[in-house]
C-alpha positions as CSV (number, residue, x, y, z in Angstrom):
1,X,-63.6,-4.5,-54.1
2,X,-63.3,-8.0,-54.5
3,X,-61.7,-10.3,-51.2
4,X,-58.4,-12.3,-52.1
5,X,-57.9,-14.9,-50.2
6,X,-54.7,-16.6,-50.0
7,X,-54.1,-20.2,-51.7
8,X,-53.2,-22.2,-49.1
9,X,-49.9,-24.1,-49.3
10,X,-49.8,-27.5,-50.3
11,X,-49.3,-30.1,-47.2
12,X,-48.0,-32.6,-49.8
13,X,-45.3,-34.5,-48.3
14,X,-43.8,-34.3,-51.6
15,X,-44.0,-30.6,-52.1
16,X,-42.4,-29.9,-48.6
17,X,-39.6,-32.5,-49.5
18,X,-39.2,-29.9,-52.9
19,X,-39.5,-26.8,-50.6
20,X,-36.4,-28.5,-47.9
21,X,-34.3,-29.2,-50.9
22,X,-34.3,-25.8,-52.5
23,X,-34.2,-23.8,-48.6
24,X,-31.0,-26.2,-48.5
25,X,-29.6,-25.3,-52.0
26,X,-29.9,-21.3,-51.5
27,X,-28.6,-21.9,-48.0
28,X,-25.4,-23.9,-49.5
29,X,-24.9,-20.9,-52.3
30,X,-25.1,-18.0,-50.0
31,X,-22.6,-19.7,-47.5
32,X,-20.9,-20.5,-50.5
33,X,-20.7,-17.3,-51.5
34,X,-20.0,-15.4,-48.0
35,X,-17.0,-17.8,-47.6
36,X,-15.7,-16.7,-51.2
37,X,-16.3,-12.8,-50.6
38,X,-14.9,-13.2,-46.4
39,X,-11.4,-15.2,-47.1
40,X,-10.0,-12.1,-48.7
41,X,-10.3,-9.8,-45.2
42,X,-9.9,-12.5,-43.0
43,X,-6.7,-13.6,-44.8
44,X,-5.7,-9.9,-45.1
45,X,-5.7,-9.1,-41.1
46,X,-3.7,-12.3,-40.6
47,X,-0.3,-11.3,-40.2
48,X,1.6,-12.5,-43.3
49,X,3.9,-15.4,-42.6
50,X,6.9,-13.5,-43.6
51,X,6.5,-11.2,-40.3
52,X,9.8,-12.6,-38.6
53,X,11.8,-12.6,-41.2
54,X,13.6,-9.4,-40.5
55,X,17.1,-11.3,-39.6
56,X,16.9,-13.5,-42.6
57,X,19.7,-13.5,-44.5
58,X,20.1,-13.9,-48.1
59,X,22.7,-15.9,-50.8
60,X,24.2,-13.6,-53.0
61,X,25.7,-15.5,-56.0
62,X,28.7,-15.2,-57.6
63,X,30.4,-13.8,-54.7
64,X,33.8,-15.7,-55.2
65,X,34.0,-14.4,-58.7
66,X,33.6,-10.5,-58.1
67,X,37.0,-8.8,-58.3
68,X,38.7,-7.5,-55.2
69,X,38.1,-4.0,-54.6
70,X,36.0,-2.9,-57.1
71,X,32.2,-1.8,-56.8
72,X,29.7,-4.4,-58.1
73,X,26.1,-4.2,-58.3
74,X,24.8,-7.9,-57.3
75,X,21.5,-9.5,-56.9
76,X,20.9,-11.3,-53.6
77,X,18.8,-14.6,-54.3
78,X,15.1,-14.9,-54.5
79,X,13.2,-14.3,-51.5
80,X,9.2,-14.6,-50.8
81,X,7.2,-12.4,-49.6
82,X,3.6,-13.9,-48.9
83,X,1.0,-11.5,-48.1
84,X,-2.8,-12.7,-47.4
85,X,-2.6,-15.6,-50.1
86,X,-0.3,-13.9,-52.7
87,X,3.0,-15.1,-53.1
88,X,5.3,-13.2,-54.8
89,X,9.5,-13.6,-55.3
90,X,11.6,-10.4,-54.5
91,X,14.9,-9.9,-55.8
92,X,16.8,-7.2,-54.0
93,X,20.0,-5.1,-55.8
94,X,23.1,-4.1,-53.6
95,X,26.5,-2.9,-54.3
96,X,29.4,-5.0,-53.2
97,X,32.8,-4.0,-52.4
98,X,35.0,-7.1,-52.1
99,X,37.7,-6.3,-49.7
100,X,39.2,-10.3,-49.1
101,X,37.4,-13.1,-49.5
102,X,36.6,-12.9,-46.2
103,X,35.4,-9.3,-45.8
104,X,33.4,-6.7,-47.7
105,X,31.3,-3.4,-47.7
106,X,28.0,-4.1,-49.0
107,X,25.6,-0.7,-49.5
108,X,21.6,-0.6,-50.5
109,X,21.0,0.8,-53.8
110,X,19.1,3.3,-52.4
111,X,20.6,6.7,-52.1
112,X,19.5,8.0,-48.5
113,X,18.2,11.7,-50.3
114,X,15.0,10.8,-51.5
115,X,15.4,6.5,-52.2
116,X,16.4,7.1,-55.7
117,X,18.8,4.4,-57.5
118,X,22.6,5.4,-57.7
119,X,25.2,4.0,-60.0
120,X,28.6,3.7,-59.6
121,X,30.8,6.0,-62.2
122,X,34.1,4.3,-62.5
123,X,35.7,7.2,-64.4
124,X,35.8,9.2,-61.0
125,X,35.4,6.4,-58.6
126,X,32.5,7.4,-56.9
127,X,28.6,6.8,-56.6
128,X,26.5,9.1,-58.5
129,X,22.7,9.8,-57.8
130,X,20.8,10.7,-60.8
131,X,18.2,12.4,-58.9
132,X,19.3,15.2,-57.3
133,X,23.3,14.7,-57.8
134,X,24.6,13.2,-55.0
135,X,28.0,11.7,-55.2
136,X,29.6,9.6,-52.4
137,X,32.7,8.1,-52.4
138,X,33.8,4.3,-51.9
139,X,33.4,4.6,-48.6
140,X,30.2,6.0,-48.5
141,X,30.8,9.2,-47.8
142,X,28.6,11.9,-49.3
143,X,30.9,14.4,-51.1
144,X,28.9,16.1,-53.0
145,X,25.0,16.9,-53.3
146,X,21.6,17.2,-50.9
147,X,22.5,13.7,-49.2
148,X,21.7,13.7,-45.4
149,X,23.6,10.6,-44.6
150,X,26.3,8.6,-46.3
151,X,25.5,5.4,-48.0
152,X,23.4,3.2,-46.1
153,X,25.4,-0.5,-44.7
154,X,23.4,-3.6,-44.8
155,X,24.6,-6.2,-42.1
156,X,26.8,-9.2,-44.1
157,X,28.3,-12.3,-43.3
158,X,30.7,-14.7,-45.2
159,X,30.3,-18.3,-44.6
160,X,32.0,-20.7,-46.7
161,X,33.1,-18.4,-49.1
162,X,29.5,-17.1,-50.4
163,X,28.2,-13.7,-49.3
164,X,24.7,-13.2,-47.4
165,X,23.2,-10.0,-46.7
166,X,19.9,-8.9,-44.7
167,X,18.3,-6.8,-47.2
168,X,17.0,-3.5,-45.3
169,X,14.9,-0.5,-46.3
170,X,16.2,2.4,-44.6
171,X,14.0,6.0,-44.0
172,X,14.9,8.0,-46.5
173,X,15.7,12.4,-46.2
174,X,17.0,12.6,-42.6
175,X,20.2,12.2,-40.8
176,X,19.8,9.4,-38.9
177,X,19.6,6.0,-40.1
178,X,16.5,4.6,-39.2
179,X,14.9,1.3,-40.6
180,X,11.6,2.0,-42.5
Protein backbone atom coordinates (compact mmCIF):
# COMPACT_ATOMS: atom_id res chain seq x y z
CA UNK A 1 0.00 0.00 0.00
CA UNK A 2 1.51 3.10 -0.67
CA UNK A 3 1.21 6.18 2.34
CA UNK A 4 -0.61 9.52 1.11
CA UNK A 5 0.26 12.19 2.81
CA UNK A 6 -1.76 15.24 2.71
CA UNK A 7 -0.44 18.50 0.76
CA UNK A 8 -0.21 20.90 3.09
CA UNK A 9 -2.16 24.16 2.60
CA UNK A 10 -0.46 27.08 1.38
CA UNK A 11 0.39 29.84 4.24
CA UNK A 12 0.48 32.40 1.34
CA UNK A 13 -0.91 35.51 2.58
CA UNK A 14 -2.22 35.83 -0.81
CA UNK A 15 -3.91 32.41 -0.99
CA UNK A 16 -5.76 32.95 2.37
CA UNK A 17 -6.81 36.49 1.20
CA UNK A 18 -8.43 34.15 -2.09
CA UNK A 19 -9.79 31.55 0.51
CA UNK A 20 -11.57 34.85 2.81
CA UNK A 21 -13.05 36.18 -0.31
CA UNK A 22 -14.68 33.13 -1.65
CA UNK A 23 -15.85 31.75 2.40
CA UNK A 24 -17.43 35.49 2.10
CA UNK A 25 -19.07 35.10 -1.38
CA UNK A 26 -20.80 31.54 -0.64
CA UNK A 27 -21.70 33.02 2.72
CA UNK A 28 -23.45 36.18 0.91
CA UNK A 29 -25.27 33.61 -1.68
CA UNK A 30 -26.63 31.18 0.83
CA UNK A 31 -27.98 34.19 3.00
CA UNK A 32 -28.96 35.42 -0.16
CA UNK A 33 -30.73 32.65 -0.94
CA UNK A 34 -32.34 31.73 2.71
CA UNK A 35 -33.74 35.25 2.73
CA UNK A 36 -35.39 34.71 -0.84
CA UNK A 37 -36.81 31.07 0.03
CA UNK A 38 -37.93 32.51 4.07
CA UNK A 39 -39.96 35.85 3.06
CA UNK A 40 -42.67 33.78 1.65
CA UNK A 41 -43.63 31.98 5.24
CA UNK A 42 -42.61 34.63 7.21
CA UNK A 43 -44.86 37.07 5.18
CA UNK A 44 -47.53 34.31 5.09
CA UNK A 45 -47.98 34.01 9.10
CA UNK A 46 -48.15 37.85 9.29
CA UNK A 47 -51.58 38.64 9.50
CA UNK A 48 -52.60 40.42 6.21
CA UNK A 49 -53.15 44.05 6.59
CA UNK A 50 -56.63 43.81 5.57
CA UNK A 51 -57.50 41.99 9.03
CA UNK A 52 -59.71 44.95 10.39
CA UNK A 53 -61.37 45.70 7.71
CA UNK A 54 -64.55 43.97 8.54
CA UNK A 55 -66.66 47.40 9.04
CA UNK A 56 -65.30 48.91 5.92
CA UNK A 57 -67.75 50.19 3.89
CA UNK A 58 -67.78 50.34 0.23
CA UNK A 59 -68.94 53.14 -2.76
CA UNK A 60 -71.45 51.70 -4.88
CA UNK A 61 -71.74 53.80 -8.03
CA UNK A 62 -74.46 54.86 -9.85
CA UNK A 63 -76.65 54.83 -6.96
CA UNK A 64 -78.65 58.08 -7.73
CA UNK A 65 -79.36 56.72 -11.14
CA UNK A 66 -81.04 53.22 -10.24
CA UNK A 67 -84.84 53.43 -10.59
CA UNK A 68 -86.99 53.46 -7.52
CA UNK A 69 -88.19 50.22 -6.57
CA UNK A 70 -86.94 48.03 -8.87
CA UNK A 71 -84.19 45.17 -8.24
CA UNK A 72 -80.69 45.98 -9.62
CA UNK A 73 -77.69 44.02 -9.62
CA UNK A 74 -74.68 46.71 -8.74
CA UNK A 75 -71.06 46.40 -8.28
CA UNK A 76 -69.74 48.00 -5.11
CA UNK A 77 -66.23 49.74 -5.85
CA UNK A 78 -62.84 48.11 -5.90
CA UNK A 79 -61.55 46.91 -2.73
CA UNK A 80 -57.98 45.32 -1.84
CA UNK A 81 -57.35 42.52 -0.31
CA UNK A 82 -53.46 42.08 0.43
CA UNK A 83 -52.50 38.76 1.58
CA UNK A 84 -48.67 37.96 2.43
CA UNK A 85 -47.25 40.33 -0.48
CA UNK A 86 -50.08 39.80 -3.07
CA UNK A 87 -52.37 42.41 -3.80
CA UNK A 88 -55.24 41.81 -5.45
CA UNK A 89 -58.66 44.15 -6.24
CA UNK A 90 -62.13 42.54 -5.31
CA UNK A 91 -65.17 43.58 -6.80
CA UNK A 92 -68.22 42.35 -4.95
CA UNK A 93 -71.96 42.05 -6.76
CA UNK A 94 -75.19 42.87 -4.67
CA UNK A 95 -78.75 43.51 -5.56
CA UNK A 96 -80.17 46.87 -4.73
CA UNK A 97 -83.73 47.75 -4.14
CA UNK A 98 -84.07 51.51 -4.16
CA UNK A 99 -86.85 52.42 -1.88
CA UNK A 100 -86.13 56.68 -1.62
CA UNK A 101 -83.14 58.18 -2.12
CA UNK A 102 -82.63 57.86 1.27
CA UNK A 103 -83.36 54.20 1.95
CA UNK A 104 -82.93 50.86 0.32
CA UNK A 105 -82.77 46.95 0.76
CA UNK A 106 -79.54 45.74 -0.43
CA UNK A 107 -79.18 41.60 -0.58
CA UNK A 108 -75.71 39.39 -1.24
CA UNK A 109 -75.87 37.57 -4.45
CA UNK A 110 -75.47 34.58 -2.77
CA UNK A 111 -78.50 32.53 -2.31
CA UNK A 112 -78.26 31.17 1.43
CA UNK A 113 -78.96 27.19 -0.04
CA UNK A 114 -75.69 26.24 -1.09
CA UNK A 115 -73.90 30.04 -2.12
CA UNK A 116 -75.01 29.73 -5.61
CA UNK A 117 -75.66 33.08 -7.73
CA UNK A 118 -79.49 34.07 -8.13
CA UNK A 119 -81.00 36.41 -10.64
CA UNK A 120 -83.81 38.34 -10.50
CA UNK A 121 -86.82 37.28 -12.99
CA UNK A 122 -88.81 40.34 -13.60
CA UNK A 123 -91.62 38.41 -15.43
CA UNK A 124 -92.74 37.07 -11.94
CA UNK A 125 -91.00 39.53 -9.68
CA UNK A 126 -89.07 37.42 -7.79
CA UNK A 127 -85.39 36.02 -7.25
CA UNK A 128 -84.67 32.78 -8.89
CA UNK A 129 -81.74 30.35 -7.84
CA UNK A 130 -80.57 28.33 -10.69
CA UNK A 131 -79.22 25.73 -8.55
CA UNK A 132 -81.57 24.07 -6.84
CA UNK A 133 -84.76 26.46 -7.55
CA UNK A 134 -85.14 28.64 -4.95
CA UNK A 135 -87.34 31.56 -5.45
CA UNK A 136 -87.77 34.40 -2.94
CA UNK A 137 -89.70 37.25 -3.21
CA UNK A 138 -88.73 41.14 -3.07
CA UNK A 139 -88.61 41.00 0.24
CA UNK A 140 -86.54 38.20 0.70
CA UNK A 141 -88.63 35.78 1.58
CA UNK A 142 -88.12 32.26 0.39
CA UNK A 143 -91.25 31.03 -1.37
CA UNK A 144 -90.36 28.46 -3.01
CA UNK A 145 -87.39 25.81 -3.02
CA UNK A 146 -84.61 24.07 -0.38
CA UNK A 147 -83.67 27.65 0.95
CA UNK A 148 -83.08 27.65 4.82
CA UNK A 149 -83.21 31.32 5.27
CA UNK A 150 -84.47 34.17 3.29
CA UNK A 151 -82.17 36.37 1.42
CA UNK A 152 -79.27 37.48 3.29
CA UNK A 153 -79.14 41.70 4.31
CA UNK A 154 -75.90 43.44 4.11
CA UNK A 155 -75.63 46.47 6.49
CA UNK A 156 -76.04 50.06 4.15
CA UNK A 157 -75.74 53.47 4.62
CA UNK A 158 -76.61 56.63 2.40
CA UNK A 159 -74.46 59.52 2.83
CA UNK A 160 -74.74 62.26 0.40
CA UNK A 161 -76.76 60.59 -1.85
CA UNK A 162 -74.33 57.61 -2.83
CA UNK A 163 -74.88 54.16 -1.41
CA UNK A 164 -72.13 52.15 0.68
CA UNK A 165 -72.47 48.62 1.79
CA UNK A 166 -70.21 46.32 4.03
CA UNK A 167 -69.82 43.42 1.79
CA UNK A 168 -70.35 40.08 3.97
CA UNK A 169 -70.00 36.39 3.34
CA UNK A 170 -72.64 34.72 5.13
CA UNK A 171 -72.56 30.49 6.11
CA UNK A 172 -74.32 29.00 3.67
CA UNK A 173 -77.24 25.70 4.30
CA UNK A 174 -78.52 26.48 7.82
CA UNK A 175 -81.09 28.60 9.33
CA UNK A 176 -79.38 31.01 11.13
CA UNK A 177 -77.43 33.71 9.71
CA UNK A 178 -74.15 33.41 10.61
CA UNK A 179 -71.07 35.31 9.11
CA UNK A 180 -68.54 32.94 7.52
Amino acid sequence: MTNHTPTPRSQDPEDIQKRDFIKGVTAAILGFLSLALTWPLVSFLIPSSNEGAAGKFLKVPNFPKIPTGTPTRMTTAEDVDTQAFITTKVVYDIWVIKHAADKATVYSTLCPHLNCRYNFDSTKDVFACPCHGSVFNEDGKCIAGPAPRPLDTLPYKIEGGELYVQYKLFKAGIPEKIEA
